[in-house]
PAVEX-461840 format. One record per residue (C-alpha): residue number from 0; x negated, y, z. Coordinates in nm, 2 decimals. Each point is the difference from the previous one (the first is absolute). Layout:
<pts>
resi / east / north / up
NUM / X / Y / Z $
...
</pts>
This chain:
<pts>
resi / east / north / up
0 / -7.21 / 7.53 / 12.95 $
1 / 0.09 / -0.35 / 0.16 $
2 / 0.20 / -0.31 / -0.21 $
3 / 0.38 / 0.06 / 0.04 $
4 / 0.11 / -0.29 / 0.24 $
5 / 0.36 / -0.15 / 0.01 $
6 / 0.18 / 0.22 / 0.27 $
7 / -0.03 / -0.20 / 0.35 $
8 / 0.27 / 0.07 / 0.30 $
9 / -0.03 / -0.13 / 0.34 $
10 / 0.31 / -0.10 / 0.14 $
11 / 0.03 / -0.07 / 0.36 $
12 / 0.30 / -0.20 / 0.09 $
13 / 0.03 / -0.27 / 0.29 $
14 / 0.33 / -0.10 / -0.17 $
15 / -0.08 / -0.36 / -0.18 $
16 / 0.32 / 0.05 / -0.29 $
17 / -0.01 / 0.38 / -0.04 $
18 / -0.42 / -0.07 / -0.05 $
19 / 0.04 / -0.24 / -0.25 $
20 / 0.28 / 0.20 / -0.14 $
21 / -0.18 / 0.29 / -0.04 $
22 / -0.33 / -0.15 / -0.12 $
23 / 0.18 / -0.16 / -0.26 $
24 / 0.16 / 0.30 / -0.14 $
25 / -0.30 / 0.23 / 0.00 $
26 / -0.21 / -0.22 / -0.18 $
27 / 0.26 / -0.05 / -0.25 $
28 / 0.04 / 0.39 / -0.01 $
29 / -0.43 / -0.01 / -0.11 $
30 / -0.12 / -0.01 / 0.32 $
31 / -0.25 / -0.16 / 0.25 $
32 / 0.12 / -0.03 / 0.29 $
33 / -0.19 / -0.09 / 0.34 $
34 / 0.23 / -0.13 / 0.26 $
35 / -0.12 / 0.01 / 0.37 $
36 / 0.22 / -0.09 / 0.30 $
37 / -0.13 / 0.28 / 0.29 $
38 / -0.12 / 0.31 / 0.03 $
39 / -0.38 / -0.11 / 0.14 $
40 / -0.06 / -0.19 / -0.34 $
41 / 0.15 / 0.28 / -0.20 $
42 / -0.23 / 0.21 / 0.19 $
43 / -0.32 / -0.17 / -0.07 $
44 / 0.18 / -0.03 / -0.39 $
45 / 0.05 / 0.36 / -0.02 $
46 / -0.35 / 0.09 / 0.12 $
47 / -0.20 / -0.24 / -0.24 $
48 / 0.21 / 0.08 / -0.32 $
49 / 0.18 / 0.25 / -0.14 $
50 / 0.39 / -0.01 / -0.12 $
51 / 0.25 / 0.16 / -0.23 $
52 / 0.26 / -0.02 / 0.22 $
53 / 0.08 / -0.15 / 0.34 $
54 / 0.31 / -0.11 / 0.10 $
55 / 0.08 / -0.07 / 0.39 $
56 / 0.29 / -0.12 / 0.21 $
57 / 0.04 / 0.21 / 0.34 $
58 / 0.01 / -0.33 / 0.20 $
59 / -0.31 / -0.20 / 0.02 $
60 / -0.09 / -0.33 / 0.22 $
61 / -0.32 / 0.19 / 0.16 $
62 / 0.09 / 0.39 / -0.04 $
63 / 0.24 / 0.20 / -0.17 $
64 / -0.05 / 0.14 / -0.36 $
65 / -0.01 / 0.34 / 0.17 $
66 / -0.30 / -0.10 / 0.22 $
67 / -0.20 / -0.12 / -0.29 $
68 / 0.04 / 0.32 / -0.15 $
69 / -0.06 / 0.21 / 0.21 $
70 / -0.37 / -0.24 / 0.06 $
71 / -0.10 / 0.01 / -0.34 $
72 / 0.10 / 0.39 / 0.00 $
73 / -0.25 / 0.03 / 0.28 $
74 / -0.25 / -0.19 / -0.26 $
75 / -0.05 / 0.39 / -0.14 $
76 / 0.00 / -0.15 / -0.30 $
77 / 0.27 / 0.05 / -0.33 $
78 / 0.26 / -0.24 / -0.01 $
79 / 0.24 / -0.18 / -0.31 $
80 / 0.37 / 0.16 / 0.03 $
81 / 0.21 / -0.22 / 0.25 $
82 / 0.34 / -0.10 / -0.04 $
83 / 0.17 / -0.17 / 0.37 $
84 / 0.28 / -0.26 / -0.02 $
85 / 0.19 / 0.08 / 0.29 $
86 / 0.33 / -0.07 / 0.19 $
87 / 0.25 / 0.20 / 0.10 $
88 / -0.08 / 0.06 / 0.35 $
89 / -0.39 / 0.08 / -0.04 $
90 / 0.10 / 0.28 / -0.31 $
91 / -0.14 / 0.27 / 0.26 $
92 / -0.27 / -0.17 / -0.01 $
93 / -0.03 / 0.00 / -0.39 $
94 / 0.08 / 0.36 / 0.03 $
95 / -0.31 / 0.10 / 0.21 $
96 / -0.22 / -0.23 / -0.21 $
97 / 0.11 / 0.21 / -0.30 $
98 / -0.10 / 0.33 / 0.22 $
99 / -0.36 / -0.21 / 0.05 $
100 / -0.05 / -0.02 / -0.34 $
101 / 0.21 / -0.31 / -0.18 $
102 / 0.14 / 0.04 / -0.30 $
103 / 0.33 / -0.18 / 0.03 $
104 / 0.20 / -0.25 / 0.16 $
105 / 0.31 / -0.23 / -0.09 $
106 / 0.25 / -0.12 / 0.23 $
107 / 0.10 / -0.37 / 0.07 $
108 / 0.19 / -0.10 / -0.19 $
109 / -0.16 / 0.13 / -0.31 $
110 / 0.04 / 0.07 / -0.41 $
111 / -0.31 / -0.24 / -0.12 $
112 / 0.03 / 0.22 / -0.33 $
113 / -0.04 / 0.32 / 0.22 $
114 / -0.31 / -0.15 / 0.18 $
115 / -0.16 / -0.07 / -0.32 $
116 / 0.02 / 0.32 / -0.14 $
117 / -0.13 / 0.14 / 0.27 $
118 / -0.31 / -0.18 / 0.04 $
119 / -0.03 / 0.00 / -0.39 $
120 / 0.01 / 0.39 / 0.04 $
121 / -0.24 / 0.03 / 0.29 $
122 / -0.24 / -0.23 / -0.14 $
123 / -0.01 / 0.15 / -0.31 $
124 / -0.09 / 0.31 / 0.19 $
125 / -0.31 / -0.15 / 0.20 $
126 / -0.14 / -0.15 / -0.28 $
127 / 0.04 / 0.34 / -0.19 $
128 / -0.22 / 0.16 / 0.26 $
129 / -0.23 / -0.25 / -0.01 $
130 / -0.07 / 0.13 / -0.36 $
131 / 0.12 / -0.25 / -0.18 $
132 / 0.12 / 0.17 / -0.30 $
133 / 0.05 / -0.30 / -0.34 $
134 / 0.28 / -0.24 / 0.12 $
135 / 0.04 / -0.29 / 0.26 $
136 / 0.00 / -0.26 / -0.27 $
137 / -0.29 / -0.25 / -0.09 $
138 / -0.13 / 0.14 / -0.35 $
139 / -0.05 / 0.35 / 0.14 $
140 / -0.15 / -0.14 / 0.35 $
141 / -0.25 / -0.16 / -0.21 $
142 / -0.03 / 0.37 / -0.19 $
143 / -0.03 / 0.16 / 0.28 $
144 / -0.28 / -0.23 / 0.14 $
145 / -0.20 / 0.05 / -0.30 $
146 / 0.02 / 0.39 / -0.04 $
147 / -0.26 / 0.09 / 0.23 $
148 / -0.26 / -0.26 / -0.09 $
149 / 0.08 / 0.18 / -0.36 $
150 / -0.02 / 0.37 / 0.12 $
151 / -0.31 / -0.09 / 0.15 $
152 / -0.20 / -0.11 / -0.32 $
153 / 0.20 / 0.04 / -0.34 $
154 / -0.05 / 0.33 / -0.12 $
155 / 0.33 / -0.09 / -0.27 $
156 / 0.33 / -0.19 / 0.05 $
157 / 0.26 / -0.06 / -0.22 $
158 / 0.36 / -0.03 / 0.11 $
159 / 0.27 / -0.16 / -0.19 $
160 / 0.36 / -0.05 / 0.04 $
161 / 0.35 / 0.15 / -0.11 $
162 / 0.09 / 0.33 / 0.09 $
163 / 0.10 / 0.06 / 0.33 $
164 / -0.19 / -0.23 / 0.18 $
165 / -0.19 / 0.27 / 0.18 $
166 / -0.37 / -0.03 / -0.19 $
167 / -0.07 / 0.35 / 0.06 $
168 / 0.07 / -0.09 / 0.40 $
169 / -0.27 / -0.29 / -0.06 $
170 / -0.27 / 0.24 / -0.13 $
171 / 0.08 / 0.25 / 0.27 $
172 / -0.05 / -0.26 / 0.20 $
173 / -0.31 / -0.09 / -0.18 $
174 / -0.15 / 0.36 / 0.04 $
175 / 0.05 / 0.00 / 0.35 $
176 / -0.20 / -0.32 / 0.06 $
177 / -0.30 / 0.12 / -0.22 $
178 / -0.01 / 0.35 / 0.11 $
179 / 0.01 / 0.02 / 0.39 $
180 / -0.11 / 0.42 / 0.03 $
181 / 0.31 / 0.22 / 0.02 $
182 / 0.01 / 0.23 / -0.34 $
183 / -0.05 / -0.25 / -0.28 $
184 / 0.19 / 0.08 / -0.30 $
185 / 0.28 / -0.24 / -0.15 $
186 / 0.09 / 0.10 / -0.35 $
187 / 0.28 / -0.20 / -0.15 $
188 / 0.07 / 0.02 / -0.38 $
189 / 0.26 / -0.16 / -0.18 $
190 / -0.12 / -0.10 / -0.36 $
191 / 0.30 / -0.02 / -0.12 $
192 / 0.12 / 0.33 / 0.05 $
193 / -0.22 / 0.21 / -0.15 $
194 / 0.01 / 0.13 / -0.39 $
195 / -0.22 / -0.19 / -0.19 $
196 / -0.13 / 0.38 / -0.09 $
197 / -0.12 / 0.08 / 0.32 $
198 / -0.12 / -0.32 / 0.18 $
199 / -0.35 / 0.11 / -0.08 $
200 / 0.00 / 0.29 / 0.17 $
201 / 0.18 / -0.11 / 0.29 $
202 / -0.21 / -0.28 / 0.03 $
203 / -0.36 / 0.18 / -0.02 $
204 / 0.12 / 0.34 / 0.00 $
205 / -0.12 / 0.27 / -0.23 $
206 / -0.22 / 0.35 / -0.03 $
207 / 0.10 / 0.33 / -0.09 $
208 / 0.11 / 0.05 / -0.34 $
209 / 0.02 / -0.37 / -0.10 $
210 / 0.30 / 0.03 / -0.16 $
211 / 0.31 / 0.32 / -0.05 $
212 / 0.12 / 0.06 / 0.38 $
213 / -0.31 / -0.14 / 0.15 $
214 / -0.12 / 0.33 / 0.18 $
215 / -0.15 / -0.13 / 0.29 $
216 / -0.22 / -0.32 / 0.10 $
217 / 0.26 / -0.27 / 0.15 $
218 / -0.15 / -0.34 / 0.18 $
219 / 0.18 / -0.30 / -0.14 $
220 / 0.11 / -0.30 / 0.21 $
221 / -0.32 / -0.16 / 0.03 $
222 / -0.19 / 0.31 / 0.13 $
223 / 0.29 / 0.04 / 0.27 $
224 / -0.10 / -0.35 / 0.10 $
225 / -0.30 / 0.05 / 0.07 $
226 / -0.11 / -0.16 / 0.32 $
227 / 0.32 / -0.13 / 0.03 $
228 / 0.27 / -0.26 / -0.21 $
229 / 0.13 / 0.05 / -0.29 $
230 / 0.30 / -0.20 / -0.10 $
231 / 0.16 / -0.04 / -0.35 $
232 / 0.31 / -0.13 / -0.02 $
233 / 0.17 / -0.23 / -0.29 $
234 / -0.36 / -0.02 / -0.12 $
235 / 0.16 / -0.17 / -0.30 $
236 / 0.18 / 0.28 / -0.18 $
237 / -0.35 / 0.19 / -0.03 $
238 / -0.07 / 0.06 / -0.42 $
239 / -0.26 / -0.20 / -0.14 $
240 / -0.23 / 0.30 / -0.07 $
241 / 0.01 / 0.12 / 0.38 $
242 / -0.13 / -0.35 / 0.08 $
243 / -0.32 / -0.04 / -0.08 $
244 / -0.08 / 0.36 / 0.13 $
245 / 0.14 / -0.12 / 0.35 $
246 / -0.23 / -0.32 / -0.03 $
247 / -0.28 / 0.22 / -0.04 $
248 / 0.07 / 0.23 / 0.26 $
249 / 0.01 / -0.29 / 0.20 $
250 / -0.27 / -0.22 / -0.10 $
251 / -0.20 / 0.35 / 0.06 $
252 / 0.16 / 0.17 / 0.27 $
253 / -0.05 / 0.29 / -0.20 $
254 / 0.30 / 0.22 / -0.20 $
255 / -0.08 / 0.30 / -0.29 $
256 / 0.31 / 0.26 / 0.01 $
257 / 0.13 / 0.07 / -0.25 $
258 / -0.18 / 0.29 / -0.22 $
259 / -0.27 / -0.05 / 0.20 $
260 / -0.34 / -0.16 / -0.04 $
261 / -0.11 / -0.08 / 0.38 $
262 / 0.00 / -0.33 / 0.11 $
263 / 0.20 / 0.04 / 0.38 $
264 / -0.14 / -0.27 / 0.20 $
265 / 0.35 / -0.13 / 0.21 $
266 / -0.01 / -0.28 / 0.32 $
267 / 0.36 / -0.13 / 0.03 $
268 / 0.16 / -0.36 / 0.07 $
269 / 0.21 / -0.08 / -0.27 $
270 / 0.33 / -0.21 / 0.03 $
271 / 0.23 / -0.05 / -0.27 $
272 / 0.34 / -0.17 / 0.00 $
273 / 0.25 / -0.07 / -0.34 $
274 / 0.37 / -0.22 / -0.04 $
275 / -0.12 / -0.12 / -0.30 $
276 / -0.25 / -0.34 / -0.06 $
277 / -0.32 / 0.18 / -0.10 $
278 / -0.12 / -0.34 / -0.16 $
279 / 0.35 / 0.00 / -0.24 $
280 / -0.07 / 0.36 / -0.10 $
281 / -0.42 / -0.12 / -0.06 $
282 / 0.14 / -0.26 / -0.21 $
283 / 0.24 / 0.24 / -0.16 $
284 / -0.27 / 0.29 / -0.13 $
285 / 0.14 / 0.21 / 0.26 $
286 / -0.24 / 0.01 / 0.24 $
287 / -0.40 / -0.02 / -0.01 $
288 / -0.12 / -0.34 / 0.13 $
289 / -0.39 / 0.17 / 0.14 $
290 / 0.24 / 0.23 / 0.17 $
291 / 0.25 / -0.27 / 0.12 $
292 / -0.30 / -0.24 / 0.12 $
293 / -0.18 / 0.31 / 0.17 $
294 / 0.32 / 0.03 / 0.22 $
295 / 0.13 / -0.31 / 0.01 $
296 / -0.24 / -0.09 / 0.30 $
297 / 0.20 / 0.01 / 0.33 $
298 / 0.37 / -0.04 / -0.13 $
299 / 0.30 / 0.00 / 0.24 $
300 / 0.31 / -0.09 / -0.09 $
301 / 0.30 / 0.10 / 0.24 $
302 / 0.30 / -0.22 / -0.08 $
303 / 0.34 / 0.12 / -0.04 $
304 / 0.23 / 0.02 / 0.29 $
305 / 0.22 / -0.24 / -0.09 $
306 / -0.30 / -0.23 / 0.03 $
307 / -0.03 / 0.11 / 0.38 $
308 / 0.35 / 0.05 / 0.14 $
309 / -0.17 / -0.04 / 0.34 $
310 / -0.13 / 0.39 / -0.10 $
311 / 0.42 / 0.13 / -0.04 $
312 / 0.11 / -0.03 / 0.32 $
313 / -0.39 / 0.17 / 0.15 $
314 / 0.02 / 0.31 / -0.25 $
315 / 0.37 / 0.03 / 0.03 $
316 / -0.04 / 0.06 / 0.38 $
317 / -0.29 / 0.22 / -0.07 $
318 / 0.15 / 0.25 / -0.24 $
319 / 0.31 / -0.03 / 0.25 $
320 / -0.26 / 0.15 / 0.27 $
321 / -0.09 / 0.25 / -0.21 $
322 / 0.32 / 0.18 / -0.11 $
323 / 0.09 / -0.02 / 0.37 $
324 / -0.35 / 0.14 / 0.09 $
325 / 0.12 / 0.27 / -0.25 $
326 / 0.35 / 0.05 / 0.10 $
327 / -0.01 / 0.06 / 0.40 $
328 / 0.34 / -0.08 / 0.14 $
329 / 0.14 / -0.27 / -0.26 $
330 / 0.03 / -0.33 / 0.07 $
331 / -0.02 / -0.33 / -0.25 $
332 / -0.05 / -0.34 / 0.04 $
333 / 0.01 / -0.26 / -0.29 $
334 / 0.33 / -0.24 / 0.03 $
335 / -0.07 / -0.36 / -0.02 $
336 / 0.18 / -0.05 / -0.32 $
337 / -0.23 / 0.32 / -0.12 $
338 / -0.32 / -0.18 / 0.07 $
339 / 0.11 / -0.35 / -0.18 $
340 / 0.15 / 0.19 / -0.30 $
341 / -0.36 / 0.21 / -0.01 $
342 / -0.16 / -0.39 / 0.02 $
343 / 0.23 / -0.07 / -0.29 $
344 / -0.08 / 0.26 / -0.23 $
345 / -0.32 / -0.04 / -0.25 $
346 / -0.13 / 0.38 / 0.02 $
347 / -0.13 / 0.03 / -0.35 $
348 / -0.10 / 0.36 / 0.09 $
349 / -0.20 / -0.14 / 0.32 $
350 / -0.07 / 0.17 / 0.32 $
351 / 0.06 / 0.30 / -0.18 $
352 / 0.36 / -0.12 / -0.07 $
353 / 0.06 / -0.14 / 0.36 $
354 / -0.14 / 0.37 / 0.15 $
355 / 0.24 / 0.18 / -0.22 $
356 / 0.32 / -0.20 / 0.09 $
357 / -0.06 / -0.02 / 0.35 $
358 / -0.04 / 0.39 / -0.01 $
359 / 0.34 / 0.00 / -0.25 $
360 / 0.15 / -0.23 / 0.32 $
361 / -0.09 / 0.22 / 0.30 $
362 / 0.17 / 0.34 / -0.24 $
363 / 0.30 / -0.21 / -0.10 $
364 / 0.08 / -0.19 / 0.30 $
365 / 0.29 / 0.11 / 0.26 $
366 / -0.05 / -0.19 / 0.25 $
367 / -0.30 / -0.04 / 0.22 $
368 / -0.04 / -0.42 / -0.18 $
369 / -0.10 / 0.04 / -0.35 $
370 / 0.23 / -0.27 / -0.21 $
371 / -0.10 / -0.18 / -0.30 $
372 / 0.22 / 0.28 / -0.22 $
373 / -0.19 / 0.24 / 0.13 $
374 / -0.34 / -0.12 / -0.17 $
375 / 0.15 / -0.12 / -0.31 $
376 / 0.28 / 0.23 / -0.11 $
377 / -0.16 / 0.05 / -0.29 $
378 / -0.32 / -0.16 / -0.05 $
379 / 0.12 / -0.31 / -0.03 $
380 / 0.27 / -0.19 / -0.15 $
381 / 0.29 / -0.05 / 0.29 $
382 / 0.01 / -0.38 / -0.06 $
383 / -0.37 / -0.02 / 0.06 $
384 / 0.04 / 0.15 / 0.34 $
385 / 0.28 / -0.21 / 0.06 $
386 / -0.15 / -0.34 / -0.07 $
387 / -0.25 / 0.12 / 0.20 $
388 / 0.21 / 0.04 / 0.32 $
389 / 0.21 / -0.34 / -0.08 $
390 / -0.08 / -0.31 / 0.17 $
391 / 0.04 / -0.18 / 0.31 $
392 / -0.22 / 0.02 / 0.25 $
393 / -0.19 / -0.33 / -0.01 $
394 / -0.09 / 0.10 / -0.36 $
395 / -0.16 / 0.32 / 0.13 $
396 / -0.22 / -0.20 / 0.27 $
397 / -0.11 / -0.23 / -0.25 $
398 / -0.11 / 0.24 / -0.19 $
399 / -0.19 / 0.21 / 0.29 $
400 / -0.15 / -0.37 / 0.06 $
401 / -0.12 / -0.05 / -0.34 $
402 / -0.17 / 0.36 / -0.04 $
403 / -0.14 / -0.02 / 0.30 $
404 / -0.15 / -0.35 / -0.04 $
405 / -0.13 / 0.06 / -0.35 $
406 / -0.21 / 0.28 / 0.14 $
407 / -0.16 / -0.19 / 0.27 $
408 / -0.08 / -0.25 / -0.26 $
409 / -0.19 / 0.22 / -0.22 $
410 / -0.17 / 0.20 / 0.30 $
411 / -0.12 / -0.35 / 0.08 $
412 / -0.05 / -0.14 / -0.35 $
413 / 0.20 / -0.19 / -0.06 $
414 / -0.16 / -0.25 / 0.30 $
415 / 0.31 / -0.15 / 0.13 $
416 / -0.18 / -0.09 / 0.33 $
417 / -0.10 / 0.30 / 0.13 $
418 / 0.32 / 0.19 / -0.10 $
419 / 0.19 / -0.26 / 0.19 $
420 / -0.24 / 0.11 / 0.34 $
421 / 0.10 / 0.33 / -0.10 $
422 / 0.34 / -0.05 / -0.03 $
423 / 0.01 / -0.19 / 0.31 $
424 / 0.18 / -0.30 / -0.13 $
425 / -0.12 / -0.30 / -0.13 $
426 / -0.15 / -0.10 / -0.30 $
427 / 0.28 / -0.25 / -0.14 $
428 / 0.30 / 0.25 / 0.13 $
429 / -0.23 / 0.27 / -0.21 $
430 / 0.04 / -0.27 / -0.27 $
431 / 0.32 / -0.04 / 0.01 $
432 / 0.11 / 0.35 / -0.01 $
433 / -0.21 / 0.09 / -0.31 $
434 / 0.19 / -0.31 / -0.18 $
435 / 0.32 / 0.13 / 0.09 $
436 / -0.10 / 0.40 / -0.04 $
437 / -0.15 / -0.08 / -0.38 $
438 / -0.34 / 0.10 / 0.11 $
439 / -0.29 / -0.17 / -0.09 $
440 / -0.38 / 0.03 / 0.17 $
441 / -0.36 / -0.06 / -0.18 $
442 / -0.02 / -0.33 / 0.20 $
443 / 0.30 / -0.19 / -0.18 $
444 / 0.18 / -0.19 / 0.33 $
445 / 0.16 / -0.38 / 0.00 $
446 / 0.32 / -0.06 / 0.26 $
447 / -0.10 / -0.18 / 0.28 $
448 / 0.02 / -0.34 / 0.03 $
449 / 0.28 / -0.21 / 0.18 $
450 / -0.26 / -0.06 / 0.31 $
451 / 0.05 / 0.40 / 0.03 $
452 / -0.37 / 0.11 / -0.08 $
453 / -0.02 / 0.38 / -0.09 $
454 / -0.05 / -0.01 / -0.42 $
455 / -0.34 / -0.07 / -0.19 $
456 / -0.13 / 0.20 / -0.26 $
457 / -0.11 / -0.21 / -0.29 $
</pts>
């Protein structure tokens, strides 16, 4: 599983203010953008790196968009999604582009909002089948990065983080990664759940005539995942007295069933994920501390979304996808206002949340653009939704600028320097903008002096 990267376009455009224009905006929107001036160096681009999206005018100083396409198409090798900017007399040719293969184009003059959701959609898409499954922002690309280094030599991992945040998703993840043959069982248990009465036998299962009803052997949980992963969930709830029989059975890799007097030897990778702070409920008397240390080795915590609203906007497309994937024939797309209000909103039930109100949207919405109402009717308290929408428009791009500078700042951390490179600007305009966005870095900045030197850390 490779690191997440930010998504990267390529935009070819010969046009010196629609470039700048467009670079500006994009990069605002949370994206990297690589802006090349003809088709031959987009060529070369396109053949030495690989792109979420690519988006072309039709008229180029050396060849048209058309020609490069139909080049790279000749490559035999898979392409981003295209999106052509086009004038009105070259729409045929847009047209037949789309028969080739493209997956959209906009006319000149253009809706800027329109173009964004478009490539926001399609990139979403091709990093989706590049199997990136946790989230475009920062903290889970740094997840991400670590999982298979994990996979490949922890045999446990414990998860934390509310409910909602898509743990089990992680471990899933998790088993995949440290089981590569086909077949290998993932048993999922949540702790919490089950009767305090019949963890036990769930757990390690239980022989014939164990107890009234038992008339047959049954394999517990652990047996099932043999060979395999076995994940219990909200490892937190579990009673005290089930505890330290689960930290033998996994100190020994070994399980008795219940009623019975065999030993069952059992080979499983264990991962384990709660909401609650194991080390409060330690202190507390509710949970064993030899158990919480034998766990407690590899812990991942997955952050709320609210903490990574560059994730609302990448899921909310997905789950979009998917209930069209599942409804053949109906069309939805996310209005502007939509997507800033879902920015807005804290989601204190998490992805979770955010996957049932997009599916409560695509039932509840008329029209083929899903409105704000649509989402929120009534999860949410109407002037929350509101106040989310409300604003003018320079407040909106500020804001876009400040998310989308605060992540490159921590992907770099905190190195002021380097994120400027990144950024493409320089180093006092980086400055600058962090003093006026609020932000601050690791390297703490001075303004510039009158002479107009870039600032010095101290």
């Amino acid at each position: 599983m490779k690191a997440r990267e930010t998504p990267r376009i390529c935009l070819v455009e010969d046009d010196a203010i629609m470039g700048e224009s467009l670079c500006d905006r994009f990069r605002l929107e949370g994206f990297a953008v690589d802006w090349l001036r003809d088709a031959e160096t987009a060529r070369r681009s396109l053949e030495q790196r690989d792109y979420a999206a690519v988006i072309s005018d039709i008229l180029l100083p050396d060849r048209t968009g058309e020609q490069l396409y139909r080049e790279l198409l000749a490559l035999g090798r898979p392409l981003p999604p295209f999106v052509f900017i086009t004038g009105y007399g070259t729409i045929d040719g847009a047209v037949a582009l789309l028969k080739l293969g493209a997956a959209d184009y906009v006319t000149k003059p253009f809706d800027l909002e329109q173009l964004v959701g478009k490539v926001r959609a399609l990139s979403a898409s091709s990093c989706e089948a590049h199997g990136h499954d946790f989230g475009v922002s920062a903290a889970m690309r740094g997840l991400e990065e670590q999982l298979p280094r994990i996979a490949a030599q922890a045999g446990t991992l414990l998860i934390s983080g509310e409910s909602g945040v898509g743990k089990e998703r992680i471990a899933r993840a998790f088993h995949d990664l440290a089981h590569r043959e086909p077949g290998r069982p993932f048993v999922a248990v949540n702790c919490g759940a089950i009767a305090e009465s019949l963890i036990e036998s769930e757990l390690f299962g239980h022989d014939k005539g164990a107890f009234t009803g038992a008339i047959r052997a049954k394999r517990g949980y652990f047996e099932q995942a043999h060979g395999g992963t076995l994940f219990l969930d909200e490892i937190g709830d579990m009673p005290l007295a089930m505890q330290s029989k689960l930290l033998r059975a996994i100190q020994e890799h070994a399980i008795v069933r219940v009623g019975g007097e065999r030993s069952v030897a059992v080979e499983f990778r264990l991962v384990l994920a709660t909401h609650r702070d194991l080390k409060k409920l330690v202190e507390s008397g509710q949970f064993r501390e030899d158990l919480y240390y034998r766990v407690n080795v590899i812990h991942l915590r997955v952050p709320p979304l609210r903490e990574r609203r560059e994730d609302v906007l990448c899921f909310a497309q997905r789950f979009l996808r998917e209930w069209l994937q599942a409804h053949p024939g109906e069309q939805r797309h996310l209005h502007p206002l939509t997507e800033r209000a879902l920015l807005a909103y804290p989601w204190p039930g998490n992805v979770r949340e955010l996957k049932h109100c997009i599916e409560r949207a695509c039932i509840l919405s008329r029209a083929a653009s899903i409105l704000p109402e649509a989402c929120f009717e009534a999860s949410v308290n109407p002037q929350t939704a509101e106040s989310a929408i409300r604003g003018n428009l320079g407040e909106y791009l500020q804001e876009c600028e400040r998310r989308y500078i605060a992540a490159e700042l921590e992907r770099q951390n905190g190195q002021m320097t380097r994120t400027a490179e990144v950024l493409g600007i320089s180093r006092k305009n980086l400055w600058e903008k962090m003093r006026k966005l609020g932000l601050r870095a690791a390297e703490e900045a001075v303004p510039a002096q009158a002479s107009g030197s870039e600032p010095r850390t101290p």
